[in-house]
C-alpha positions in Angstrom: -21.1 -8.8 0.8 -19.0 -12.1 0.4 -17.8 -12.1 -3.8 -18.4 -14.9 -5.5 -15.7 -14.8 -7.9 -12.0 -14.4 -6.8 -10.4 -11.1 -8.0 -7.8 -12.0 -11.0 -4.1 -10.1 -11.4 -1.7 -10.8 -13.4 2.1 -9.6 -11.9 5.5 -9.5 -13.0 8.9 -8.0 -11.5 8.1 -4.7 -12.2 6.8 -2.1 -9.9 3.9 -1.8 -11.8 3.1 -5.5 -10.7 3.5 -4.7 -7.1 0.8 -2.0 -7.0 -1.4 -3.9 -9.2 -1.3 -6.7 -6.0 -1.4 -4.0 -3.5 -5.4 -3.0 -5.3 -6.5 -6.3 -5.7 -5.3 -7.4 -2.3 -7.3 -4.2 -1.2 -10.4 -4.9 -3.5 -10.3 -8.2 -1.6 -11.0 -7.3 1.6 -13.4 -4.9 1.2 -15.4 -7.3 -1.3 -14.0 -10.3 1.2 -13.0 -11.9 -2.0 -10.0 -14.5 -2.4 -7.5 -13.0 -4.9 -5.6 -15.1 -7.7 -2.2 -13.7 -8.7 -1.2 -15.3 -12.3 2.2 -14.3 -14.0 2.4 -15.0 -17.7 6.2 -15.8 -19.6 6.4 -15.1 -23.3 6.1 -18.2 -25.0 8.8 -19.1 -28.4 6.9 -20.4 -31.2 9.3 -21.9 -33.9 7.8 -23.1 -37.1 9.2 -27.0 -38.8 8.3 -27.5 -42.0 8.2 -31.4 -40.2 6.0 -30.5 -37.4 4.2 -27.5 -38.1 4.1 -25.0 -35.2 6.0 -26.0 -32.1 6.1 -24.7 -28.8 9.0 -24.5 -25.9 11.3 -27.4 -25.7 10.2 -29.2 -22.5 13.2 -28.4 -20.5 12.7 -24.4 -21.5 9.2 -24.6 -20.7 10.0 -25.7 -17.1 12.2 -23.3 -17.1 9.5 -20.6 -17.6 7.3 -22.0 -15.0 9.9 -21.5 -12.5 10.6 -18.1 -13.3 6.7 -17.3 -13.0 6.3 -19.4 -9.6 9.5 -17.5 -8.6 7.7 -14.2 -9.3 4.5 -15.2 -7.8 6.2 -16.3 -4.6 8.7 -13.1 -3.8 5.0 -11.2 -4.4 3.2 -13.7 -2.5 6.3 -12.6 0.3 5.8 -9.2 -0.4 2.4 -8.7 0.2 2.4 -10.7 3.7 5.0 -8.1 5.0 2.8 -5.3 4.1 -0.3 -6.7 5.6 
């Protein structure tokens, strides 16, 4: 049975992360489903009284994606050394 959908996990740094990828890469190949590894980064929401709710400043915000492609890729890493 080939899976139409992918199987979804969400990681971090924590060991928790690691076995989380460790099931779904597992999951995967017995439902021969592609796995798609997300990591999330707290977002800072400031209110202005000028411009209502703002988000990261753009430089921050790239920031954050780093650190979350960072993340994905030492898991990414991680995974192909295991299997």
């Amino acid at each position: 049975m080939i899976a139409e959908r992918p199987i979804v996990v969400g990681i971090d740094a924590s060991a928790g992360a690691d076995a989380a990828l460790r099931w779904a890469l597992a999951d995967a190949a017995t439902y021969k489903a592609q796995v798609r590894v997300v990591c999330a980064y707290p977002r800072t929401v400031a209110y202005d009284p000028m411009l209502r709710w703002s988000g990261l400043p753009e430089p921050e915000l790239e920031d954050a994606r780093e650190v979350a492609a960072d993340v994905v890729a030492k898991a990414g890493r991680k995974s192909r050394r295991r299997h």
